[in-house]
MARMILO-550807 format. One record per residue (C-alpha): residue in three letters; chain; x, y, z. Coordinates in pm, whole numbers, plus 50000, padded with zeros to 5 digits. Example, Ala and Ser with C-alpha at 12.3 -4.5 7.8 and 13.67 -1.06 7.14 Angstrom:
// MARMILO-550807
{residuo = ALA	cadena = A	x = 51230	y = 49550	z = 50780}
{residuo = SER	cadena = A	x = 51367	y = 49894	z = 50714}
END
This chain:
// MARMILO-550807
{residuo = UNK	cadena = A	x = 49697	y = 85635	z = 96909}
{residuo = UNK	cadena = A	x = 49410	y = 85834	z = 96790}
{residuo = UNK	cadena = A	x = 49084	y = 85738	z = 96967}
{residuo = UNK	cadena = A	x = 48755	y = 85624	z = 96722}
{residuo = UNK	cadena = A	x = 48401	y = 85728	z = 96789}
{residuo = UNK	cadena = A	x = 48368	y = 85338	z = 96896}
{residuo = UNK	cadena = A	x = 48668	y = 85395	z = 97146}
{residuo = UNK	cadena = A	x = 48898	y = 85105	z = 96962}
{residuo = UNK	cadena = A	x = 49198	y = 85328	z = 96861}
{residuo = UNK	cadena = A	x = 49289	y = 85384	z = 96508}
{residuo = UNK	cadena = A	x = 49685	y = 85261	z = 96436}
{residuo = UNK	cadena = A	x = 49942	y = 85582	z = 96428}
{residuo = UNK	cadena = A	x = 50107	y = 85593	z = 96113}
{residuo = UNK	cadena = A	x = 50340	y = 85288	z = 96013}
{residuo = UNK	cadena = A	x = 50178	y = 85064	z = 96285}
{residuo = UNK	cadena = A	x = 49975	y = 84783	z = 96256}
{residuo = UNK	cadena = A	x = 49644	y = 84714	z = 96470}
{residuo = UNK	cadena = A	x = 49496	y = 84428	z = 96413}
{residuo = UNK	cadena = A	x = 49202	y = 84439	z = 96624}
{residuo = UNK	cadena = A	x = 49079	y = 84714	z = 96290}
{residuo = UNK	cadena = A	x = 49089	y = 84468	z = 96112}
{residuo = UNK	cadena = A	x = 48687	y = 84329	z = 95979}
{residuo = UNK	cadena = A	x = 48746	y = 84020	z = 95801}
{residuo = UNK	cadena = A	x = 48902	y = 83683	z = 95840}
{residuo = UNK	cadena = A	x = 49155	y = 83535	z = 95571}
{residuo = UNK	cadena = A	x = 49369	y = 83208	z = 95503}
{residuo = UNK	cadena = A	x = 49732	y = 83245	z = 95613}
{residuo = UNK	cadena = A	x = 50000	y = 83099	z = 95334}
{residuo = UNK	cadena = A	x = 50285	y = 83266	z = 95438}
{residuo = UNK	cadena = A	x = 50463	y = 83449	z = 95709}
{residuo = UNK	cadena = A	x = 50419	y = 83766	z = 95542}
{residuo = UNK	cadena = A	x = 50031	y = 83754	z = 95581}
{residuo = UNK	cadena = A	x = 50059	y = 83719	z = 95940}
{residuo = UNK	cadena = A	x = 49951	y = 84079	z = 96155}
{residuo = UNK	cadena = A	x = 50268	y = 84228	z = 96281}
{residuo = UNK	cadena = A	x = 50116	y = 84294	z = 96582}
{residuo = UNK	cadena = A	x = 50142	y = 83916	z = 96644}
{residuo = UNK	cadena = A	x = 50473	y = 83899	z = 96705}
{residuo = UNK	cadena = A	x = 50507	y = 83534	z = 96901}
{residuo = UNK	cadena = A	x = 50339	y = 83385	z = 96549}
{residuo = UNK	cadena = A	x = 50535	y = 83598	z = 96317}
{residuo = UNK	cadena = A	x = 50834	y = 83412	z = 96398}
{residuo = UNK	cadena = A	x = 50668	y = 83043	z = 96379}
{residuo = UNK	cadena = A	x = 50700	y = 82785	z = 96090}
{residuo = UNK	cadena = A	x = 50358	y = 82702	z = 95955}
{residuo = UNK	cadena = A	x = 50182	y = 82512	z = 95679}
{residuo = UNK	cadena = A	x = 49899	y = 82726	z = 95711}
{residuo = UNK	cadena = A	x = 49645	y = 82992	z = 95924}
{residuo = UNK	cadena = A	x = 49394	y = 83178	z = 95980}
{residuo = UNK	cadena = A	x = 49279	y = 83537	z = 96088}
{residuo = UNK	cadena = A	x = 49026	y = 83600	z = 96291}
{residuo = UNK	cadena = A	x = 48853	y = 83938	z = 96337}
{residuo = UNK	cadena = A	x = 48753	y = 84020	z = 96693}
{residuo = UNK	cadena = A	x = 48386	y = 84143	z = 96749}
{residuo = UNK	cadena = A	x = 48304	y = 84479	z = 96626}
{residuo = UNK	cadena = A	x = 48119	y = 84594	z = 96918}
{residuo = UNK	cadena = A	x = 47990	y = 84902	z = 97030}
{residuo = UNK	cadena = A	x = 48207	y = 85191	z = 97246}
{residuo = UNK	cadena = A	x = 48118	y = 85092	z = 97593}
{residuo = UNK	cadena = A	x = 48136	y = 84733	z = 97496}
{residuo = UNK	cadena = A	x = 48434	y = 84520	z = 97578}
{residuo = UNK	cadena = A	x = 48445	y = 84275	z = 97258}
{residuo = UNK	cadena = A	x = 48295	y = 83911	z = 97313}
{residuo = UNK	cadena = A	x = 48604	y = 83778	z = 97147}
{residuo = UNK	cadena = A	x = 48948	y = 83922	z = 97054}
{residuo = UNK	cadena = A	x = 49147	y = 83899	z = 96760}
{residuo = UNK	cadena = A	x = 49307	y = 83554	z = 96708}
{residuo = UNK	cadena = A	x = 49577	y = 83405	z = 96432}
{residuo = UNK	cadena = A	x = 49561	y = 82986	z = 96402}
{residuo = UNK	cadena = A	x = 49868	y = 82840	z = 96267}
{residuo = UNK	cadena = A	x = 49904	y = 82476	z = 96190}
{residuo = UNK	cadena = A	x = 50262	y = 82355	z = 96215}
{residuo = UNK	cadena = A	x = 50493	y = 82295	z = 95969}
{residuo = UNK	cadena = A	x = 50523	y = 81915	z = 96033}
{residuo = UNK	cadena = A	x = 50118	y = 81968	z = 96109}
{residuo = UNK	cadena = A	x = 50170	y = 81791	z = 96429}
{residuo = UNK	cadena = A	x = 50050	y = 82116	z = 96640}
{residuo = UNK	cadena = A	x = 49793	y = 82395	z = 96601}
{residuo = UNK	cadena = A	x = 49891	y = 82679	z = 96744}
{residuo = UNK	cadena = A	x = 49583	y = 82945	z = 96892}
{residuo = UNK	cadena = A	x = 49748	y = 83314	z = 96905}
{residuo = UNK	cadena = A	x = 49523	y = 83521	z = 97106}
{residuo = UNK	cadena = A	x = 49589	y = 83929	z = 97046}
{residuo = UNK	cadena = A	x = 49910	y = 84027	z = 97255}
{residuo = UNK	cadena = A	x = 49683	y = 84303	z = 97445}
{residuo = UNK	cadena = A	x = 49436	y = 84036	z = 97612}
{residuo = UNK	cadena = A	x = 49775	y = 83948	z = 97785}
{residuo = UNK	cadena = A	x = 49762	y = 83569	z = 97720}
{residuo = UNK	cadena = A	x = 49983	y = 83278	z = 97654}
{residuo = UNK	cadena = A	x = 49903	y = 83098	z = 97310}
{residuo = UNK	cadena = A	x = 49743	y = 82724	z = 97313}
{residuo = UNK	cadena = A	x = 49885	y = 82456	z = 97184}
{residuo = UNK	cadena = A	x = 49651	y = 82170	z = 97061}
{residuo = UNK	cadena = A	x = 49858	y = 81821	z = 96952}
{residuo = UNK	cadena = A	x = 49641	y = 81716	z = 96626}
{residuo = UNK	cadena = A	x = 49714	y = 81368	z = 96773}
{residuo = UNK	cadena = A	x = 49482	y = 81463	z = 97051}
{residuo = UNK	cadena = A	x = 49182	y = 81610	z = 96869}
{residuo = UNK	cadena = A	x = 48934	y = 81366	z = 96864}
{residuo = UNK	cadena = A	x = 48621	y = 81535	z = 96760}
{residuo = UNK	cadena = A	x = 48626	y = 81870	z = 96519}
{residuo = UNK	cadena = A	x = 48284	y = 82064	z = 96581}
{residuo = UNK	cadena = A	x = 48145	y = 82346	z = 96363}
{residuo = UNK	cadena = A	x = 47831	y = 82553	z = 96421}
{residuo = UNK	cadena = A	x = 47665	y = 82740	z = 96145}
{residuo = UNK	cadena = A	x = 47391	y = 82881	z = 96255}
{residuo = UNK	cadena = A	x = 47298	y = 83294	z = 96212}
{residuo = UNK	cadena = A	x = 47358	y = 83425	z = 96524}
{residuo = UNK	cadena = A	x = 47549	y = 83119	z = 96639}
{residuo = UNK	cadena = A	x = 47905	y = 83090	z = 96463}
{residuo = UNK	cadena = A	x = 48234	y = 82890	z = 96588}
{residuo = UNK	cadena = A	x = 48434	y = 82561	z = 96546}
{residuo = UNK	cadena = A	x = 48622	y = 82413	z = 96827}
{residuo = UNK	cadena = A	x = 48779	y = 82048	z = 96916}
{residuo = UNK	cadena = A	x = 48756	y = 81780	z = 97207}
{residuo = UNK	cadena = A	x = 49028	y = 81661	z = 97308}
{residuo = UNK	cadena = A	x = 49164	y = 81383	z = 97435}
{residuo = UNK	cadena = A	x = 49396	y = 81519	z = 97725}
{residuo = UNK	cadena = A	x = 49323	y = 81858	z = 97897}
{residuo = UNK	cadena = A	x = 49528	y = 82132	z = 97743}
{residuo = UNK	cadena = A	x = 49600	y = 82460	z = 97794}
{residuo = UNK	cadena = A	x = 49371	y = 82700	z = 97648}
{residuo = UNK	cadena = A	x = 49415	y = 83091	z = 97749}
{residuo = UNK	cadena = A	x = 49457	y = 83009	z = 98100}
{residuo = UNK	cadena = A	x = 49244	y = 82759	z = 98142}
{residuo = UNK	cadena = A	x = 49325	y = 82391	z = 98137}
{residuo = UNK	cadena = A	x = 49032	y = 82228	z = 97911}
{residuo = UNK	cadena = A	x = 48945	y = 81929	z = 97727}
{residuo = UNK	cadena = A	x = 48797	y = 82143	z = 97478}
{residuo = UNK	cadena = A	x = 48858	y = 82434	z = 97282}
{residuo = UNK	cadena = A	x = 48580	y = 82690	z = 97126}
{residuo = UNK	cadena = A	x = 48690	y = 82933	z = 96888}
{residuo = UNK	cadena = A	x = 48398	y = 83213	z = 96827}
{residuo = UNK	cadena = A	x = 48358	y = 83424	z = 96507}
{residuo = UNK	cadena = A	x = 48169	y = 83666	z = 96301}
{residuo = UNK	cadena = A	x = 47903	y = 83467	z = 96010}
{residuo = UNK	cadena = A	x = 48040	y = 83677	z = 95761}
{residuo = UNK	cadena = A	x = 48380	y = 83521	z = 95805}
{residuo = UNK	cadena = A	x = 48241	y = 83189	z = 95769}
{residuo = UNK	cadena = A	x = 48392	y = 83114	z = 95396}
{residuo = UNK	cadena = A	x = 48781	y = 83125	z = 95548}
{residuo = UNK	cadena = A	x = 48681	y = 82950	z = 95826}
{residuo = UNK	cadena = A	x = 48485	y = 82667	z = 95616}
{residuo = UNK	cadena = A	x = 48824	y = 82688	z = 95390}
{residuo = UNK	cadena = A	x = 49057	y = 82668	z = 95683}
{residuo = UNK	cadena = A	x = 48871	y = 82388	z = 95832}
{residuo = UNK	cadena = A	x = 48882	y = 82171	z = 95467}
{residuo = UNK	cadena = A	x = 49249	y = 82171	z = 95523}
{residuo = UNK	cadena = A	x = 49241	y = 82000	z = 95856}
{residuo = UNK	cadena = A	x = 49039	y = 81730	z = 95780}
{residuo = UNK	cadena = A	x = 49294	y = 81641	z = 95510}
{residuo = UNK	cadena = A	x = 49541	y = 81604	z = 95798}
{residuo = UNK	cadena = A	x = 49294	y = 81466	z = 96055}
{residuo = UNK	cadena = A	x = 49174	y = 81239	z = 95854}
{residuo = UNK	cadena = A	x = 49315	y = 80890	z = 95643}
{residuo = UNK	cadena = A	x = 49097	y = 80687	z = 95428}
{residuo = UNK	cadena = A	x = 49029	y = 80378	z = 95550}
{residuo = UNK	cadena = A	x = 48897	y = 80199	z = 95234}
{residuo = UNK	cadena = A	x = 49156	y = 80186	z = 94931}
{residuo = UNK	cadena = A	x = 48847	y = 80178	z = 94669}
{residuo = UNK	cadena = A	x = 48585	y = 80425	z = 94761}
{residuo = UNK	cadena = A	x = 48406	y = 80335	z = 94443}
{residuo = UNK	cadena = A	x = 48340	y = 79990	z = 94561}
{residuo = UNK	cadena = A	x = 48108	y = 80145	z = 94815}
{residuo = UNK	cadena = A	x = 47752	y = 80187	z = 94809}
{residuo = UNK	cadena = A	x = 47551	y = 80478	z = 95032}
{residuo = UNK	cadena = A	x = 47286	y = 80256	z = 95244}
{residuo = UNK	cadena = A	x = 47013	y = 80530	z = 95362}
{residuo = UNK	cadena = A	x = 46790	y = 80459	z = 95681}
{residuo = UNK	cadena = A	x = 46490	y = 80663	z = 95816}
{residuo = UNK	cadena = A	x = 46343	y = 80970	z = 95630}
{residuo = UNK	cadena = A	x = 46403	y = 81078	z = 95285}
{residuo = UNK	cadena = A	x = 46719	y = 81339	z = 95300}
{residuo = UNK	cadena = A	x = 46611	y = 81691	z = 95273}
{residuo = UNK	cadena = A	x = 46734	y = 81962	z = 95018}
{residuo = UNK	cadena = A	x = 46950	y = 82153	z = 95294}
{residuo = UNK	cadena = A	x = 47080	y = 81823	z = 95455}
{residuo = UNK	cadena = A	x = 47222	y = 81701	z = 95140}
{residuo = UNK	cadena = A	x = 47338	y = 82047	z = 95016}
{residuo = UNK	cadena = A	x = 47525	y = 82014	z = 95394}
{residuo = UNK	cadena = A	x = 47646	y = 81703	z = 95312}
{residuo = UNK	cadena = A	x = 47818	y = 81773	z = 94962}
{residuo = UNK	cadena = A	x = 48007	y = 82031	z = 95156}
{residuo = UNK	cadena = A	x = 48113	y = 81861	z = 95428}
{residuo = UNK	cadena = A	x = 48231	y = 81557	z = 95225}
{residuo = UNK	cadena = A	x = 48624	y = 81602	z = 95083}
{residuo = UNK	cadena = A	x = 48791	y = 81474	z = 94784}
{residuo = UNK	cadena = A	x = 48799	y = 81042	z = 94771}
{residuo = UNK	cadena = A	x = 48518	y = 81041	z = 95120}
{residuo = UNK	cadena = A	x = 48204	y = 80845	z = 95069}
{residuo = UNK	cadena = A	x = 47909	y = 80819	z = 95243}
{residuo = UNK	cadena = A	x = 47896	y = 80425	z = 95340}
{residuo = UNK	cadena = A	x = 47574	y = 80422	z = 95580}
{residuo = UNK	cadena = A	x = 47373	y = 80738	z = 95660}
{residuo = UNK	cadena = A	x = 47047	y = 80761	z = 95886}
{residuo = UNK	cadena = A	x = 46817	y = 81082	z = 95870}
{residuo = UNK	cadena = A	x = 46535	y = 81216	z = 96131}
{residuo = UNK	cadena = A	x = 46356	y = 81491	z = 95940}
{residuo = UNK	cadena = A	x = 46218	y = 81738	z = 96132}
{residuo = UNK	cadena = A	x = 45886	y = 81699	z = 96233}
{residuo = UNK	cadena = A	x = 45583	y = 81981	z = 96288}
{residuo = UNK	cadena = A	x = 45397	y = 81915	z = 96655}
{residuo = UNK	cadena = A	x = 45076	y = 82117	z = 96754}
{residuo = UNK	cadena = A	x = 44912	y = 82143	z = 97092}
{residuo = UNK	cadena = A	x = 44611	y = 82277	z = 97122}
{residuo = UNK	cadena = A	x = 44520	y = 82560	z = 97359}
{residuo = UNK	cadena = A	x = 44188	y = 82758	z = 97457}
{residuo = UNK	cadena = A	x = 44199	y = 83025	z = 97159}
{residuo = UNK	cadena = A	x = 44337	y = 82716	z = 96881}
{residuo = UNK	cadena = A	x = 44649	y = 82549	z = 96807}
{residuo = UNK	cadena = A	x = 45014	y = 82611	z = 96820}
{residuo = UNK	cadena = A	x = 45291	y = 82447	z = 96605}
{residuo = UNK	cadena = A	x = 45641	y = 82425	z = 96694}
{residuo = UNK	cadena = A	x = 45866	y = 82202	z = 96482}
{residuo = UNK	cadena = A	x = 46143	y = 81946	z = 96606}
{residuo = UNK	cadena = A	x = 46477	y = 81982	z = 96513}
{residuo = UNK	cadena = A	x = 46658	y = 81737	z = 96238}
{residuo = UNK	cadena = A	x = 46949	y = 81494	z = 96268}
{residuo = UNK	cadena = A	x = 47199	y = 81310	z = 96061}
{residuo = UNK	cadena = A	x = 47415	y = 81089	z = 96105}
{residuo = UNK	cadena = A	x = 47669	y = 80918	z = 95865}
{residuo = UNK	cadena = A	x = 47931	y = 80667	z = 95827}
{residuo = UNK	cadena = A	x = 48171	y = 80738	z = 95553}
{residuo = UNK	cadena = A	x = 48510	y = 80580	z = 95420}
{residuo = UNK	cadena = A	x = 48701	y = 80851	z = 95663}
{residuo = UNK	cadena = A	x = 48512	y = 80944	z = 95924}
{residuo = UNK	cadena = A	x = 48178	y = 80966	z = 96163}
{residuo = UNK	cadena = A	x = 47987	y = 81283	z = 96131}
{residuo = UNK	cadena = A	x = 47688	y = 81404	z = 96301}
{residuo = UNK	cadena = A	x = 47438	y = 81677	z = 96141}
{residuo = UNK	cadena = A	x = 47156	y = 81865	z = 96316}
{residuo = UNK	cadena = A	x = 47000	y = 82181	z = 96292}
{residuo = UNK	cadena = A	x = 46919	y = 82167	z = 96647}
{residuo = UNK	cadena = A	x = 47020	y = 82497	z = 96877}
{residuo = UNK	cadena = A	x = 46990	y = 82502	z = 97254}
{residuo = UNK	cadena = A	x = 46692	y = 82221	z = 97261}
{residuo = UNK	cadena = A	x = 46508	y = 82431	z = 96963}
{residuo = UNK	cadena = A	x = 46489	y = 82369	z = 96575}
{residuo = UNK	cadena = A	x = 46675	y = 82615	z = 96375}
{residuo = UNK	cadena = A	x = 46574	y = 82671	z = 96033}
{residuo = UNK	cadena = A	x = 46911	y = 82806	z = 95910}
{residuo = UNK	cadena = A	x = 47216	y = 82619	z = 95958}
{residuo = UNK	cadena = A	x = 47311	y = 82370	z = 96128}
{residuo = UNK	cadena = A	x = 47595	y = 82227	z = 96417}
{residuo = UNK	cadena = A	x = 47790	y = 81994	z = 96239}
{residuo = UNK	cadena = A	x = 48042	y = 81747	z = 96438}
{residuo = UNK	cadena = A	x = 48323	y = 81431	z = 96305}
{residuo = UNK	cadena = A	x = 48566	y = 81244	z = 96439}
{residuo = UNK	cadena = A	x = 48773	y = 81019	z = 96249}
{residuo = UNK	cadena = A	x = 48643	y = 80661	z = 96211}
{residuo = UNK	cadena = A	x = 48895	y = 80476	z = 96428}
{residuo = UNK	cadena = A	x = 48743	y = 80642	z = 96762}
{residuo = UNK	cadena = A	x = 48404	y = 80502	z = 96697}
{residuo = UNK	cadena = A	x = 48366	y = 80258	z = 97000}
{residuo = UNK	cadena = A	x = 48014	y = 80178	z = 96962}
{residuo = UNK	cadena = A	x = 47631	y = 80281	z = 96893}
{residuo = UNK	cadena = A	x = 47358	y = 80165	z = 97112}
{residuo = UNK	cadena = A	x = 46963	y = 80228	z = 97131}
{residuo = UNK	cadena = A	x = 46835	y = 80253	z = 97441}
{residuo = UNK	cadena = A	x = 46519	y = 80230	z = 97604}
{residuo = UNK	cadena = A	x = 46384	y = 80589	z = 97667}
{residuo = UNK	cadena = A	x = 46437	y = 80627	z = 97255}
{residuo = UNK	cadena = A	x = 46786	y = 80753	z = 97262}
{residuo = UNK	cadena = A	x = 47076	y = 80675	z = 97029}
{residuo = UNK	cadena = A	x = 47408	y = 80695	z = 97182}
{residuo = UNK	cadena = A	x = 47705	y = 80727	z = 96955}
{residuo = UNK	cadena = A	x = 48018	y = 80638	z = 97207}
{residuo = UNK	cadena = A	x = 48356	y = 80761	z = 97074}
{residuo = UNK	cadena = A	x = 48690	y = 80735	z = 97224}
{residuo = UNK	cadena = A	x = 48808	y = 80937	z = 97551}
{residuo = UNK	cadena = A	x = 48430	y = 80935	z = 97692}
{residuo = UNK	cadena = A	x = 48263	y = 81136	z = 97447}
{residuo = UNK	cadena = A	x = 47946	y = 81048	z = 97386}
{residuo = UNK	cadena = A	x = 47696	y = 81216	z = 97124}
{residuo = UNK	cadena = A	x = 47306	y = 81159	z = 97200}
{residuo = UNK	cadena = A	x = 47013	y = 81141	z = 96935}
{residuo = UNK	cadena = A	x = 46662	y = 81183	z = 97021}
{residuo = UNK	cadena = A	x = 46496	y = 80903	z = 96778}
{residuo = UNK	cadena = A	x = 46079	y = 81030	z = 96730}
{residuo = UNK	cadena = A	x = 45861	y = 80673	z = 96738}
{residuo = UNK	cadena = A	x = 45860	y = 80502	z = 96418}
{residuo = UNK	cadena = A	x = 46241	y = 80520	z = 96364}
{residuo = UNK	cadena = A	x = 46391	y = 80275	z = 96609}
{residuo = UNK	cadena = A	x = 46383	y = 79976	z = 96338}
{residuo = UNK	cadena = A	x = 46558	y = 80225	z = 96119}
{residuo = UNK	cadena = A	x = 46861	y = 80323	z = 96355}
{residuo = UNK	cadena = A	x = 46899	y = 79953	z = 96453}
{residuo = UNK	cadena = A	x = 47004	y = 79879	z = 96110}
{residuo = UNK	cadena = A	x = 47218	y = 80166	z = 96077}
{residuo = UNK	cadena = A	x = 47399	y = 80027	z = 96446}
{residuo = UNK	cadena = A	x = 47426	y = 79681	z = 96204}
{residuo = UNK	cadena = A	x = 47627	y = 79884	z = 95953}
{residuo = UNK	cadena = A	x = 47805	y = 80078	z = 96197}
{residuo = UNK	cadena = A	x = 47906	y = 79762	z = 96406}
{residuo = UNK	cadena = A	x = 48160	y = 79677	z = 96125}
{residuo = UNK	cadena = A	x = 48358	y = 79986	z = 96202}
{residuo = UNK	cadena = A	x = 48364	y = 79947	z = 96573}
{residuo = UNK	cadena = A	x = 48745	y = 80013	z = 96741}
{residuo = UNK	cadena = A	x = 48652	y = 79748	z = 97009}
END
């Protein structure tokens, strides 16, 4: 191998290196699959996806490696191929086991990932969840990748989506929200009950003046499919780019309760529990939405 100024070596002649490789891409076939990937070369698919590792710097060891995700051919099984020089086994995930698909979309803050309901192997850890990093620039396969797993994950659960009607709670839906929510909706899905907290501004005042910060957004929506969960919130702080976008199909919604302290707890199957900070003035609103959402309720 011939070394690079970045110290990743460049593929000898008739060789294929992978880890060179700068963008992800959809999988359709077994011919699009790296050669240097040879325990998913020889697996039966329905479809993958490429991911890049980090380009980092020469005396940086890369925060994630290259990767190939291949869905089954019965789609029963996704199958997470890590690059054969990290030395690890792949991870299986049983799409009968995901019960939540999460997606984060923010700048500097990119990767989708699953929790599960049985601990798995993933690398060589056993987990409950799985979180699979990449580059924003790849975010277009990944969003395309994605759009095909709902269509497995998920089965309508109204035969007439046009007899529904979108019931909105809380604040008016924002331009970016609802440009989120167009994309995030697939082909027959519509939104049944939906309940918006727009982000607010907040200003404390100190010795020299005052000093905004902004709370961060959430959404939250019952559709014909599914539960999902919007918010542009990022480690306790508002992001104004992006957002973190979770689901889970509608038969693991267990229930939705308001509690005291001004928390909204969504409870989902296998202990998972999703927690929205409701700003006074929006309880009435979210107890309606709970109303709507009782109908769907597994128990």
């Amino acid at each position: 191998m011939i070394p690079k100024p970045n110290g990743m070596p460049i593929p000898e002649l008739g060789t294929v290196d992978s880890r060179a490789y700068a963008y992800a891409y959809l999988i359709g076939r077994t011919g699009d699959v790296p050669k240097d990937f040879p325990a998913a070369v020889v697996e039966r698919f329905s479809v993958g996806l490429f991911l890049p590792q980090e380009l980092a710097g020469r005396f940086k060891e890369p925060a994630y490696p290259a990767r190939v995700l291949l869905l089954s051919e019965n789609e029963a099984e996704l199958t997470l191929h890590i690059h054969p020089t990290r030395g690890e086994p792949p991870s299986r995930i049983a799409m009968c086991d995901v019960r939540v698909v999460n997606q984060n979309r923010f700048l500097l803050d990119c990767r989708f990932g699953f929790d599960l309901a049985a601990r798995a192997e993933i690398g060589r850890k056993i987990s409950r969840s799985c979180d699979i990093q990449h580059n924003g620039r790849d975010s277009d396969a990944v969003g395309m990748f994605l759009r095909q797993l709902r269509s497995h994950l998920l089965l309508p659960t109204c035969a007439d989506p046009g007899s529904l009607a979108t019931i909105h709670f809380g604040d008016p839906l924002s331009f970016k929200f609802a440009g989120y929510e167009q994309e995030e909706l697939v082909e027959g899905e519509v939104v049944h009950a939906r309940l918006f907290i727009a982000e607010q501004e907040k200003r404390e005042r100190r010795w020299l003046g005052s000093v905004g910060s902004w709370t961060p957004a959430d959404y939250l929506a019952i559709t014909n499919r599914r539960l999902i969960w919007m918010t542009d919130r990022d480690g306790g702080y508002r992001q104004p780019f992006g957002v973190r976008c979770s689901f889970s199909p509608i038969m693991f919604l267990y229930n939705l309760n308001l509690q005291d302290d001004g928390w909204l707890h969504v409870f989902l199957a296998n202990d998972i529990d999703w927690r929205l900070r409701l700003p006074s003035g929006h309880k009435s609103a979210a107890r309606e939405f709970i109303k709507e959402g009782q109908l769907y309720h597994s128990h």
